[in-house]
C-alpha positions as CSV (number, residue, x, y, z in Angstrom):
1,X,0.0,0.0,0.0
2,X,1.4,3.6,-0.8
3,X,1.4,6.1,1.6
4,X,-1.0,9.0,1.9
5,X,1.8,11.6,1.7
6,X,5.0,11.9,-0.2
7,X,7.7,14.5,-0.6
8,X,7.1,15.7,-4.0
9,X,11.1,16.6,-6.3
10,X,10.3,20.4,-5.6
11,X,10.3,20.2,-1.7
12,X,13.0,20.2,0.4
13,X,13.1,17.3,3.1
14,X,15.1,19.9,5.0
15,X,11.4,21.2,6.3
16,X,10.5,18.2,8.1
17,X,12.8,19.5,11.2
18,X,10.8,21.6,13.9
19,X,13.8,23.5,14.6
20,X,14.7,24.9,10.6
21,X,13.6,28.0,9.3
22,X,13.1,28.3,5.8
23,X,15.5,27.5,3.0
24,X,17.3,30.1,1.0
25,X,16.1,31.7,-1.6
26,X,17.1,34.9,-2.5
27,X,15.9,36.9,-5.7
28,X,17.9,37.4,-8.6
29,X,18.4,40.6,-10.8
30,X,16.4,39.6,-13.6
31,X,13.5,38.8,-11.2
32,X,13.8,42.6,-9.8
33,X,11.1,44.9,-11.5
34,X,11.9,47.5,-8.7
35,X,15.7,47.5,-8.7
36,X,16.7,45.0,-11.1
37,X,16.9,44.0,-14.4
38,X,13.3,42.7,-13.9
39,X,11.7,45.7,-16.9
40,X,13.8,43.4,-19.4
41,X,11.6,40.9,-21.4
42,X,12.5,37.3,-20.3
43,X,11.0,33.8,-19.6
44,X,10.0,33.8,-15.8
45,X,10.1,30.8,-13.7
46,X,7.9,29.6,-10.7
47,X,9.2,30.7,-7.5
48,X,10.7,27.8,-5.6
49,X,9.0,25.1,-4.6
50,X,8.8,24.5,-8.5
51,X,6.3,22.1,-10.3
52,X,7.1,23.0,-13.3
53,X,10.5,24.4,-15.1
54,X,12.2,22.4,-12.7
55,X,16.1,22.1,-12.9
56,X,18.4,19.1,-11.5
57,X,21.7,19.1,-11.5
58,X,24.3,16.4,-11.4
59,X,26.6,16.2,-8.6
60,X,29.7,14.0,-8.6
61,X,30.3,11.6,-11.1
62,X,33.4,12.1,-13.9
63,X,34.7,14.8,-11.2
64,X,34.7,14.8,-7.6
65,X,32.2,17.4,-5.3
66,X,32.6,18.5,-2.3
67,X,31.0,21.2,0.5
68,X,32.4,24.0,-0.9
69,X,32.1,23.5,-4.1
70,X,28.7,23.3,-4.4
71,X,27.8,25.8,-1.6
72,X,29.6,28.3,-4.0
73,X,27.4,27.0,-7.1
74,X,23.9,27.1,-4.9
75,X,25.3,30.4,-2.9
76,X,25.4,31.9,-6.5
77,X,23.4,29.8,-9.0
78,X,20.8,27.9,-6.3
79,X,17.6,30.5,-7.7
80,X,17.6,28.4,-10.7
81,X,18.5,24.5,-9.0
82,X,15.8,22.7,-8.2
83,X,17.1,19.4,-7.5
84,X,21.1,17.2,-7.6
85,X,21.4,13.8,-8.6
86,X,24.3,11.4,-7.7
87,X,24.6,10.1,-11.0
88,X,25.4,6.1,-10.8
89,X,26.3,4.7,-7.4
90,X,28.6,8.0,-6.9
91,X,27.0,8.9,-3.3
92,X,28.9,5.5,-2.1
93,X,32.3,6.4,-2.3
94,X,31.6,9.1,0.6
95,X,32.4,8.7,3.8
96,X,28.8,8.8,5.6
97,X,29.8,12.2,7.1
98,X,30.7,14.2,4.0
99,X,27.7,12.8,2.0
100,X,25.4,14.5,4.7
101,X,26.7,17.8,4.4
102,X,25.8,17.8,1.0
103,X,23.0,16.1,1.3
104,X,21.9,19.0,4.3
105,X,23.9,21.9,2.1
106,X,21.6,21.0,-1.1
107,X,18.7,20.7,1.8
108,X,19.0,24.6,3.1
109,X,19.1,26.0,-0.9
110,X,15.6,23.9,-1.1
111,X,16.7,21.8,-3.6
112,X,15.9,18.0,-3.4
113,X,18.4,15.1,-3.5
114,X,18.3,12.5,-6.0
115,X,20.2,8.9,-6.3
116,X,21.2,7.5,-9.3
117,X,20.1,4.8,-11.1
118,X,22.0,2.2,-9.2
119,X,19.3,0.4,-8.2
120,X,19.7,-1.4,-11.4
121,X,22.9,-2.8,-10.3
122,X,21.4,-3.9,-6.8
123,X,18.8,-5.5,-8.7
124,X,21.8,-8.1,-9.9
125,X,22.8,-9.1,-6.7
126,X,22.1,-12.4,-5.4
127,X,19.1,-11.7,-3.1
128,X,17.6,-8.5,-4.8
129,X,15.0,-8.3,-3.1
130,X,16.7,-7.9,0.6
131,X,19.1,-5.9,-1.0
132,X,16.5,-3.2,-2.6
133,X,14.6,-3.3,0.3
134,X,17.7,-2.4,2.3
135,X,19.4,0.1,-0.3
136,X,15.9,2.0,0.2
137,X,15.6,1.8,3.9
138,X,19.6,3.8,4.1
139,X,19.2,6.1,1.2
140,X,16.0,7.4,3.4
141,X,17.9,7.4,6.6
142,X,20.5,9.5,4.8
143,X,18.2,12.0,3.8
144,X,17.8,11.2,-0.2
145,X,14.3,12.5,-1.2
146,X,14.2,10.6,-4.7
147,X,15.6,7.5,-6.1
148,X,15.8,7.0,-9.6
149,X,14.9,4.1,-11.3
150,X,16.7,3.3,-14.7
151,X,17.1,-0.2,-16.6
152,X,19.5,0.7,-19.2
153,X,21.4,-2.2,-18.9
154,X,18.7,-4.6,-17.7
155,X,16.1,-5.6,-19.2
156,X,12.5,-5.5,-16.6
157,X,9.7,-6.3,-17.6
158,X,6.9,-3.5,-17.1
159,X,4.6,-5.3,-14.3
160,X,8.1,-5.9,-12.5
161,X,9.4,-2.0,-13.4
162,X,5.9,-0.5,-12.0
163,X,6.1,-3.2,-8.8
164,X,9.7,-1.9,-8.0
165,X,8.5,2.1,-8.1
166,X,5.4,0.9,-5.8
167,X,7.9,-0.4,-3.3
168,X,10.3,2.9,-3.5
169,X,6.8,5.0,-3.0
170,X,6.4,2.6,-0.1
171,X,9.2,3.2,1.7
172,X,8.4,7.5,2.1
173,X,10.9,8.0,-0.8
174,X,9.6,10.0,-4.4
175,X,10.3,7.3,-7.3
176,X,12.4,8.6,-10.3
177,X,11.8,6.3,-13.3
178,X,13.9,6.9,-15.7
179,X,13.0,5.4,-19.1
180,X,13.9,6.0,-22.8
181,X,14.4,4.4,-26.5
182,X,17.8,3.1,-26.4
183,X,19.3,-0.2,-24.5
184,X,22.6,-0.1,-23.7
185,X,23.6,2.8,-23.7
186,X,25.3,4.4,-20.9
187,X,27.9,7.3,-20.0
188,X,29.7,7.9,-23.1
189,X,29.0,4.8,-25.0
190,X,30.6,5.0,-28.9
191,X,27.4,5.8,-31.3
192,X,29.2,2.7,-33.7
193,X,29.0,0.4,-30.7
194,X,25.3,1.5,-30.3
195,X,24.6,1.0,-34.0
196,X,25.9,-2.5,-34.2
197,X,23.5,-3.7,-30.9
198,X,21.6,-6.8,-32.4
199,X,17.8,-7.1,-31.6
200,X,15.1,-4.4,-30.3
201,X,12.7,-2.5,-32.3
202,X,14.8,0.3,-34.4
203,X,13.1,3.8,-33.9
204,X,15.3,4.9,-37.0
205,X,18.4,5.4,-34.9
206,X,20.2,2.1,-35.2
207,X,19.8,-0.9,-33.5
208,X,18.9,-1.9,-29.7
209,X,16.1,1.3,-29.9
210,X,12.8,1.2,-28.8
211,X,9.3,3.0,-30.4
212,X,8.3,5.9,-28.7
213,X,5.0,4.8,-28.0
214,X,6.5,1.8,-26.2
215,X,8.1,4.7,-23.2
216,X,4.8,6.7,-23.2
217,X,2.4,3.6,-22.4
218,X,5.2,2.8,-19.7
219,X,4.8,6.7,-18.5
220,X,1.3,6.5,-18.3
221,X,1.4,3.3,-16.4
222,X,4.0,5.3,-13.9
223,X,1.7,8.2,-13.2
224,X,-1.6,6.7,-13.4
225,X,-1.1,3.4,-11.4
226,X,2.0,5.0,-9.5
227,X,1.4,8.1,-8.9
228,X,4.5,9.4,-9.3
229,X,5.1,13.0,-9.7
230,X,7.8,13.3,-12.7
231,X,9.6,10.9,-14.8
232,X,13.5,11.0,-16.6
233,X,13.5,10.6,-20.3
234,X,16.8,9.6,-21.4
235,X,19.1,11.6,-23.5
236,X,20.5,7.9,-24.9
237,X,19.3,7.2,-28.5
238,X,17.1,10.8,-28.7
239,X,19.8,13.4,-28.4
240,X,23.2,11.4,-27.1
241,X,25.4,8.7,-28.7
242,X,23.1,10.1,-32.5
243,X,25.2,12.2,-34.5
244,X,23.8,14.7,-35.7
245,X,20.7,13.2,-36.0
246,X,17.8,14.1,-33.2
247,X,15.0,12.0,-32.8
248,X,13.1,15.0,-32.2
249,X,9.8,12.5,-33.0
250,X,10.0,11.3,-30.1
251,X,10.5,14.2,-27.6
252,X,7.3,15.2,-29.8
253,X,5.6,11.5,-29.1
254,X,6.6,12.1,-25.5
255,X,5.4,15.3,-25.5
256,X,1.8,15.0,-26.1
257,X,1.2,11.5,-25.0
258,X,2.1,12.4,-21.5
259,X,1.4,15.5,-19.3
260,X,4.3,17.9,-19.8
261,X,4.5,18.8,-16.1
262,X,5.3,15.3,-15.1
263,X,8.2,14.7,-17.4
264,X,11.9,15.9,-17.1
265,X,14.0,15.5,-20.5
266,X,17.9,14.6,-19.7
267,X,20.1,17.3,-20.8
268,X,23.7,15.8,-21.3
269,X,25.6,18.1,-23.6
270,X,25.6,21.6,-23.9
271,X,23.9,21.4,-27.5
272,X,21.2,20.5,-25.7
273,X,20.3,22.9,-23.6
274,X,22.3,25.5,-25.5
275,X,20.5,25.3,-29.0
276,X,18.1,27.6,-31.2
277,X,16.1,25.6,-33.6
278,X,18.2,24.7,-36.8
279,X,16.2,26.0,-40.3
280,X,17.5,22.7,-41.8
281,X,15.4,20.2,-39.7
282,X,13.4,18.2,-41.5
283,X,11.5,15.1,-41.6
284,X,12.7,11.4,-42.6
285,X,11.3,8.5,-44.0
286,X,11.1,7.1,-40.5
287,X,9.8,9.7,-38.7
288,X,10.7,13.6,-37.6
289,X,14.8,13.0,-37.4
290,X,15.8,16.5,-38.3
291,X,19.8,17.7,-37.9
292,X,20.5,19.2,-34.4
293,X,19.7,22.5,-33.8
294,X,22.6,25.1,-33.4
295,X,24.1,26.3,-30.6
296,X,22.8,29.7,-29.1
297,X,27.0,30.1,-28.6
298,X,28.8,27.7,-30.5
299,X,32.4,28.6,-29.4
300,X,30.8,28.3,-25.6
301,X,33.3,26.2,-23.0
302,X,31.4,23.1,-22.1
303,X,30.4,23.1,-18.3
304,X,31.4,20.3,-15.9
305,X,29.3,17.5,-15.7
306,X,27.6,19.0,-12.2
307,X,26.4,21.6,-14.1
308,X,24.8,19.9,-16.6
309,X,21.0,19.9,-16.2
310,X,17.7,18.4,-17.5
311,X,15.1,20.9,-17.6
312,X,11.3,20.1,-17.1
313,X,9.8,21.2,-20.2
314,X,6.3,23.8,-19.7
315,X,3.5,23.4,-21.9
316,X,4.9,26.2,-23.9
317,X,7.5,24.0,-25.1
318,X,6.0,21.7,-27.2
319,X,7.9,22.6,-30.4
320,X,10.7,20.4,-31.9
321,X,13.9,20.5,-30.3
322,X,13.0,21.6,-26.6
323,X,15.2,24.5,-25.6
324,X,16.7,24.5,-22.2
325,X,17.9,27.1,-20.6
């Protein structure tokens, strides 16, 4: 049975203390009609707590994080950070004391903290079940708010893959499921190794891919029968290890087969997130698989992995070739 009340991503498990005041959040110059830059035409954002718009970050993975390092990106940057993930298994490599403060620094900024998607590893191990039910059980006592929930690598059936996000909901934790077109992939996995995978239904982007349709009846099983409150869509297959080739048909598939506000599009170069739409996109035989768009600064530096984001698209954004900012 899933409990009555769960944290939802945009709230800060920092609250549930008696003794905590409120998290910060201080205004930012472009925000400031009065004293600001505020009289300048831009794209405003919720205030935090955010349902939509919502920003995570990701915290240590190819390079290490520690306390100071990301008090001087929220102390500067935490308006816009809504959430940080420790990508993979990272978060065990810490000695228990270091990965609370960040866990309580991320906390005080109001932003929510995320696991990987290592539970697919635990789900190898010789008794999964005692071992998920245990991985969940610390990550709470730690003061995670969401775990994600990934099977890139591992193949779960869907009655299995909604059972496993019941039992995370169970436990007083916010599920992540994180689902997408390509198997496989992973990290920086070489697009020729990807387009020599035997087997799967091809979406048009080599082998080992998925249809679309095939991730939104999964989302709709999520949020209907789960309730959860937003789901990953990986990068992998759509915008990563592609070329130059976007499978921009299925952000739109995704797009309006599922409620925008509940869905979170990875963001893992800076082309991504960084991009205009290109006037050469165009449609393919096997579907919308136009070039990628070009970079809003093309000669930018590419950020550090822990500043890499996926954005939750509004329901303004339903054109090709989601823009995040």
């Amino acid at each position: 049975m899933r409990p009555t009340t769960l944290r939802p991503l945009s709230t800060t498990a920092l609250l549930r203390k008696k003794d905590t005041h409120a998290f910060h959040n201080p205004s930012i110059l472009l925000e400031d009609e009065k004293s600001g830059f505020g009289f300048i035409r831009h794209n405003a954002r919720p205030a935090k707590p955010r349902k939509v718009g919502v920003t995570e970050i990701r915290g240590p993975y190819y390079s290490a994080m520690g306390k100071r390092y990301l008090q001087d990106v929220l102390e500067t940057m935490g308006h816009h950070v809504d959430g940080l993930k420790f990508a993979g298994g990272s978060f065990s490599l810490f000695p228990e004391d270091k990965l609370r403060e960040l866990i309580d620094l991320a906390h005080e900024h109001g932003v929510y903290v995320s696991t990987g998607g290592w539970a697919e590893h635990i789900l190898l191990q010789s008794s999964p079940t005692t071992a998920i039910d245990r991985y969940l059980a610390k990550c709470k006592s730690l003061g995670f708010d969401v775990v994600e929930i990934s099977t890139g690598f591992l193949s779960l059936p869907p009655d299995d893959f909604v059972r496993l996000v019941d039992r995370v909901q169970a436990e007083g934790l916010k599920a992540k499921p994180e689902i997408g077109i390509q198997f496989g992939a992973g990290g920086d996995t070489d697009p020729a190794a990807l387009e020599a995978l035997a087997g799967g239904t091809s979406g048009g982007a080599g082998g080992g891919t998925s249809p679309a349709s095939k991730i939104v009846d999964l989302g709709k099983r999520f949020i209907e029968q789960c309730g959860v409150e937003r789901i990953m869509i990986e990068s992998e297959g759509i915008t990563e290890n592609v070329g130059d080739r976007w499978r921009t048909d299925v952000v739109r598939a995704v797009m309006e087969g599922l409620p925008p506000e509940k869905v979170m599009f990875e963001a893992a170069e800076p082309k991504v997130f960084n991009c205009i739409p290109s006037p050469d996109t165009k449609k393919g035989d096997e579907g919308d698989k136009g070039k990628a768009p070009a970079t809003a600064a093309k000669n930018e530096k590419e950020p550090a992995d822990d500043e890499k984001v996926a954005e939750t698209p509004t329901k303004k954004k339903k054109a090709e070739g989601e823009k995040k900012e």
